[in-house]
N, C-alpha and C positions, 0 to 999 in steps of 0.2 A: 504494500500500500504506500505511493508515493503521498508528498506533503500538499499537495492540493485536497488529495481523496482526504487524508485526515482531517484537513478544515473542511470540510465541505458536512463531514460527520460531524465535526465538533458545532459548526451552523446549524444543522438541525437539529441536534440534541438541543439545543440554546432556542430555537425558535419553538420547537414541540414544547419547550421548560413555560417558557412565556405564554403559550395555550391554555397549557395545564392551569397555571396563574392567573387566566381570565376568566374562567367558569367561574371558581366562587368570589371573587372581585363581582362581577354582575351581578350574580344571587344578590350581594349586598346592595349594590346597586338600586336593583327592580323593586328593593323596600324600601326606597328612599324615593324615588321619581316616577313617572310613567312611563314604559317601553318605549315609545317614541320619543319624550323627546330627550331618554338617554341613547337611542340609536344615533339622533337628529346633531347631538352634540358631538357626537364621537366621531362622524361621517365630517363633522365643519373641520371638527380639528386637524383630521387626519388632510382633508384637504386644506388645509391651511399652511400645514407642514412640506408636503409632497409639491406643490409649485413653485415654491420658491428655490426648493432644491432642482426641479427642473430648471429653471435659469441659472443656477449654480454649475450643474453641470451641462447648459448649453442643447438639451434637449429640446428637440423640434415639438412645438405644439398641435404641429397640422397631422390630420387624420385622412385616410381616405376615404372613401364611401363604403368599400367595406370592412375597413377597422372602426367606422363608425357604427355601422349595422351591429358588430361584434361586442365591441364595447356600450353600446347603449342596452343590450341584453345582459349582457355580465354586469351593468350597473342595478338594473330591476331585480337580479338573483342574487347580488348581494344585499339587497335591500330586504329581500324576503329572507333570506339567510337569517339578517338580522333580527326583523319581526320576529320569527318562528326562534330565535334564540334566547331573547328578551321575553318573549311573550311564554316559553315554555318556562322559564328558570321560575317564573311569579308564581306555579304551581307545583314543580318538580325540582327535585334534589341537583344539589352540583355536581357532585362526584359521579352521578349516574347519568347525567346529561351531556359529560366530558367523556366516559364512556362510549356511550354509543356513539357520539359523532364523531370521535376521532377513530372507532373499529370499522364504522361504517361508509366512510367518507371514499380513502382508499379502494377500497371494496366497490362502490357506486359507481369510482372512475374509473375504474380497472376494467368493468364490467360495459361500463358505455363506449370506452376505447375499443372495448373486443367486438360489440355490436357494432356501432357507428363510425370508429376510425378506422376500423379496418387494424387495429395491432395486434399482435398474437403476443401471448403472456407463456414463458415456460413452466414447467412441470415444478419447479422452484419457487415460483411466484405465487403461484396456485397454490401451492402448501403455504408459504406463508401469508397468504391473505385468511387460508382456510383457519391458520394457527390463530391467529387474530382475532378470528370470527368464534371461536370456539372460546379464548380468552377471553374474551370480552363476556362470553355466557357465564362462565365463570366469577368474573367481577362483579356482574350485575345479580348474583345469586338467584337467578332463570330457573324454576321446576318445570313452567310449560311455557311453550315458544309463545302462545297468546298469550301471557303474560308482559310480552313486550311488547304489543300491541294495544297498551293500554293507552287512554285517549293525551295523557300528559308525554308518555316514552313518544308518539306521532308527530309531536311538534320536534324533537330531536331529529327522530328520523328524517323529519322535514329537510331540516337545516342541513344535516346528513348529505343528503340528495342536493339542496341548491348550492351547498358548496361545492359537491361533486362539478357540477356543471360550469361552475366558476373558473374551476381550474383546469378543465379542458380547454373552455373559451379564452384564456389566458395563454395555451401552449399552441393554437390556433391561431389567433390574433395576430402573431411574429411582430411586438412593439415593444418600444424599451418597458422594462418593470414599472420606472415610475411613472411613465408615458398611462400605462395602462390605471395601476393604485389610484393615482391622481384622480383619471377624467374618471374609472369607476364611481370612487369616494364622492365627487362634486354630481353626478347624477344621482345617487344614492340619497346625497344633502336635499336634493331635489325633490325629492319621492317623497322626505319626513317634511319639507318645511312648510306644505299645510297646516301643519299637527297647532301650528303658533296660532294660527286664522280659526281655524274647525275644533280645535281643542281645550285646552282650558285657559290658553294665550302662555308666554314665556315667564311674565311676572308670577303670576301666579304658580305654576307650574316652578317654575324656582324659590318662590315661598313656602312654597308644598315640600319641597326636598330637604 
Protein backbone atom coordinates (compact mmCIF):
# COMPACT_ATOMS: atom_id res chain seq x y z
CA UNK A 1 0.00 0.00 0.00
CA UNK A 2 1.67 3.08 -1.39
CA UNK A 3 1.38 6.76 0.68
CA UNK A 4 -1.46 8.07 -1.39
CA UNK A 5 -3.61 4.76 -0.76
CA UNK A 6 -2.97 5.27 3.02
CA UNK A 7 -4.22 8.82 3.07
CA UNK A 8 -6.96 8.32 1.00
CA UNK A 9 -7.99 5.47 4.06
CA UNK A 10 -6.85 7.75 6.71
CA UNK A 11 -9.61 10.42 4.69
CA UNK A 12 -12.38 8.27 5.10
CA UNK A 13 -11.81 6.87 8.25
CA UNK A 14 -11.91 10.88 9.28
CA UNK A 15 -14.85 11.69 7.07
CA UNK A 16 -17.04 8.33 8.10
CA UNK A 17 -15.63 9.74 12.05
CA UNK A 18 -17.42 13.16 11.29
CA UNK A 19 -20.87 11.20 10.19
CA UNK A 20 -20.88 9.17 12.96
CA UNK A 21 -20.78 12.64 14.96
CA UNK A 22 -23.63 14.06 13.12
CA UNK A 23 -26.47 11.76 13.98
CA UNK A 24 -26.68 12.42 17.45
CA UNK A 25 -25.59 16.36 17.14
CA UNK A 26 -29.01 16.43 15.01
CA UNK A 27 -31.03 14.35 17.44
CA UNK A 28 -30.18 17.30 19.74
CA UNK A 29 -30.71 19.56 17.33
CA UNK A 30 -34.50 18.46 16.17
CA UNK A 31 -35.37 19.24 20.01
CA UNK A 32 -34.32 22.56 19.84
CA UNK A 33 -35.63 23.95 16.29
CA UNK A 34 -37.93 22.74 13.57
CA UNK A 35 -36.49 20.38 10.78
CA UNK A 36 -36.54 22.85 8.35
CA UNK A 37 -35.23 25.49 9.40
CA UNK A 38 -32.27 23.42 10.87
CA UNK A 39 -31.84 21.84 7.35
CA UNK A 40 -32.43 25.73 5.87
CA UNK A 41 -29.42 26.86 8.11
CA UNK A 42 -27.08 24.37 7.54
CA UNK A 43 -27.64 24.23 3.43
CA UNK A 44 -26.91 28.64 3.89
CA UNK A 45 -23.91 27.84 5.79
CA UNK A 46 -22.53 25.32 3.86
CA UNK A 47 -23.20 27.42 0.82
CA UNK A 48 -21.74 30.38 2.34
CA UNK A 49 -18.59 28.52 2.98
CA UNK A 50 -18.09 26.55 -0.45
CA UNK A 51 -18.17 29.89 -2.99
CA UNK A 52 -15.94 31.60 -1.78
CA UNK A 53 -13.45 28.90 -1.64
CA UNK A 54 -14.45 28.49 -5.20
CA UNK A 55 -12.84 31.83 -6.04
CA UNK A 56 -10.18 30.88 -3.94
CA UNK A 57 -9.22 28.40 -5.97
CA UNK A 58 -10.28 29.95 -9.21
CA UNK A 59 -13.03 27.53 -10.08
CA UNK A 60 -15.38 28.06 -13.10
CA UNK A 61 -18.82 28.86 -12.01
CA UNK A 62 -20.50 28.06 -15.43
CA UNK A 63 -22.56 24.84 -15.98
CA UNK A 64 -23.66 23.24 -18.91
CA UNK A 65 -27.14 22.32 -19.63
CA UNK A 66 -26.47 19.08 -18.78
CA UNK A 67 -24.56 19.47 -15.47
CA UNK A 68 -27.27 21.80 -14.83
CA UNK A 69 -30.01 19.15 -15.55
CA UNK A 70 -27.69 16.87 -13.01
CA UNK A 71 -27.02 19.13 -10.48
CA UNK A 72 -30.58 20.71 -10.09
CA UNK A 73 -31.68 16.84 -9.33
CA UNK A 74 -28.98 16.19 -6.81
CA UNK A 75 -29.93 19.49 -5.32
CA UNK A 76 -33.92 18.24 -4.74
CA UNK A 77 -32.35 14.60 -3.28
CA UNK A 78 -30.37 16.35 -1.07
CA UNK A 79 -32.87 18.38 0.11
CA UNK A 80 -35.03 15.22 0.67
CA UNK A 81 -32.15 13.54 2.08
CA UNK A 82 -32.20 16.10 4.52
CA UNK A 83 -36.00 16.23 5.31
CA UNK A 84 -36.26 12.56 5.78
CA UNK A 85 -33.10 12.99 8.03
CA UNK A 86 -34.31 15.69 10.32
CA UNK A 87 -37.68 14.62 10.16
CA UNK A 88 -36.87 10.95 11.07
CA UNK A 89 -34.40 11.70 14.02
CA UNK A 90 -37.71 13.87 15.88
CA UNK A 91 -39.07 10.28 16.36
CA UNK A 92 -36.25 7.76 16.16
CA UNK A 93 -33.02 6.82 17.89
CA UNK A 94 -29.46 8.05 16.68
CA UNK A 95 -27.57 5.37 16.89
CA UNK A 96 -30.17 3.29 14.96
CA UNK A 97 -30.63 5.84 12.26
CA UNK A 98 -26.64 6.04 11.73
CA UNK A 99 -27.02 2.47 11.29
CA UNK A 100 -29.18 1.95 8.69
CA UNK A 101 -28.19 4.79 6.58
CA UNK A 102 -24.73 4.23 6.57
CA UNK A 103 -25.29 -0.05 5.92
CA UNK A 104 -27.62 0.81 3.52
CA UNK A 105 -26.51 3.76 1.43
CA UNK A 106 -23.43 1.62 -0.11
CA UNK A 107 -25.73 -1.04 -0.74
CA UNK A 108 -28.48 1.22 -2.61
CA UNK A 109 -25.58 2.58 -4.92
CA UNK A 110 -23.84 -0.47 -5.52
CA UNK A 111 -27.12 -1.98 -6.52
CA UNK A 112 -28.33 1.05 -8.87
CA UNK A 113 -24.61 1.07 -10.49
CA UNK A 114 -25.26 -2.69 -11.27
CA UNK A 115 -28.86 -1.80 -12.60
CA UNK A 116 -28.41 1.57 -14.36
CA UNK A 117 -24.74 2.12 -14.82
CA UNK A 118 -24.01 -0.69 -16.24
CA UNK A 119 -20.80 -1.75 -13.55
CA UNK A 120 -20.26 -5.01 -12.41
CA UNK A 121 -19.36 -5.55 -8.63
CA UNK A 122 -16.83 -8.69 -7.90
CA UNK A 123 -17.45 -11.71 -5.97
CA UNK A 124 -15.58 -9.59 -3.05
CA UNK A 125 -17.70 -6.80 -3.03
CA UNK A 126 -20.65 -8.72 -2.87
CA UNK A 127 -19.41 -10.39 0.21
CA UNK A 128 -18.68 -7.21 1.76
CA UNK A 129 -21.74 -5.27 1.04
CA UNK A 130 -23.45 -8.74 2.02
CA UNK A 131 -21.10 -8.49 5.44
CA UNK A 132 -22.42 -5.02 6.03
CA UNK A 133 -25.99 -5.98 5.51
CA UNK A 134 -25.86 -8.79 7.89
CA UNK A 135 -23.83 -6.37 10.57
CA UNK A 136 -25.93 -3.87 10.45
CA UNK A 137 -28.90 -6.62 11.47
CA UNK A 138 -26.91 -7.35 14.18
CA UNK A 139 -26.43 -3.72 15.52
CA UNK A 140 -29.82 -2.92 15.15
CA UNK A 141 -30.96 -6.16 17.32
CA UNK A 142 -33.50 -7.20 14.05
CA UNK A 143 -35.66 -10.69 15.33
CA UNK A 144 -37.82 -10.20 12.16
CA UNK A 145 -36.91 -8.28 8.90
CA UNK A 146 -40.48 -6.32 9.22
CA UNK A 147 -39.37 -5.01 12.13
CA UNK A 148 -37.20 -2.76 10.02
CA UNK A 149 -39.86 -1.61 8.22
CA UNK A 150 -41.21 0.08 10.83
CA UNK A 151 -42.93 3.60 9.92
CA UNK A 152 -39.89 5.73 11.95
CA UNK A 153 -36.72 2.92 10.54
CA UNK A 154 -38.73 4.36 6.60
CA UNK A 155 -37.69 7.77 6.98
CA UNK A 156 -33.98 6.36 7.31
CA UNK A 157 -34.22 4.02 4.67
CA UNK A 158 -35.41 7.04 2.90
CA UNK A 159 -32.51 9.07 3.26
CA UNK A 160 -30.69 5.61 2.73
CA UNK A 161 -31.82 5.69 -0.86
CA UNK A 162 -31.62 9.68 -1.71
CA UNK A 163 -28.29 9.68 -0.77
CA UNK A 164 -27.64 6.77 -2.79
CA UNK A 165 -28.64 8.76 -5.65
CA UNK A 166 -26.72 11.79 -4.62
CA UNK A 167 -23.77 10.16 -5.01
CA UNK A 168 -24.10 8.53 -8.21
CA UNK A 169 -25.32 11.83 -9.65
CA UNK A 170 -22.09 13.29 -8.26
CA UNK A 171 -19.71 10.53 -10.10
CA UNK A 172 -21.90 11.23 -13.36
CA UNK A 173 -21.99 14.88 -13.35
CA UNK A 174 -17.79 14.91 -14.08
CA UNK A 175 -17.53 18.67 -12.11
CA UNK A 176 -15.06 19.91 -9.68
CA UNK A 177 -16.21 18.74 -5.98
CA UNK A 178 -16.89 22.14 -4.91
CA UNK A 179 -18.34 23.14 -8.35
CA UNK A 180 -20.85 20.50 -7.46
CA UNK A 181 -21.32 20.90 -2.96
CA UNK A 182 -21.66 24.52 -3.78
CA UNK A 183 -24.57 24.80 -6.57
CA UNK A 184 -26.06 21.42 -4.64
CA UNK A 185 -26.20 23.29 -1.15
CA UNK A 186 -27.50 26.96 -2.76
CA UNK A 187 -30.45 24.91 -4.51
CA UNK A 188 -31.10 22.94 -1.56
CA UNK A 189 -31.17 26.69 0.60
CA UNK A 190 -33.74 27.05 -2.17
CA UNK A 191 -36.07 24.32 -1.45
CA UNK A 192 -36.14 25.33 2.60
CA UNK A 193 -36.23 29.12 2.29
CA UNK A 194 -40.04 29.13 2.07
CA UNK A 195 -40.14 27.50 5.53
CA UNK A 196 -39.39 31.70 6.66
CA UNK A 197 -42.63 32.90 4.54
CA UNK A 198 -45.15 29.56 5.15
CA UNK A 199 -43.69 28.64 8.48
CA UNK A 200 -43.45 30.07 11.77
CA UNK A 201 -41.16 33.09 10.16
CA UNK A 202 -37.09 33.19 11.27
CA UNK A 203 -37.77 35.34 14.56
CA UNK A 204 -39.79 33.30 15.81
CA UNK A 205 -38.41 30.17 14.88
CA UNK A 206 -35.09 31.24 16.55
CA UNK A 207 -36.81 32.35 19.68
CA UNK A 208 -38.26 28.83 19.67
CA UNK A 209 -34.77 27.28 19.71
Amino acid sequence: MDRTQRMYILAMFFAMSLWAIAWPCSKILVQQAHPYLIALMRFALVSACILPLMLLFRVSFSLSKTQCFFVCIAGVLNALYSLLFFQGLMFGDAGRAGVISTTLSPIFGSLLSMFFGGMSISMREKFGLLLGFVSGIFLLHIQEFSSLLNPFNLFFIGAAFSWALVTLLSKKVHIHPLKFNGYVSCISTLLFLPYLFLGEGIEESLRAA
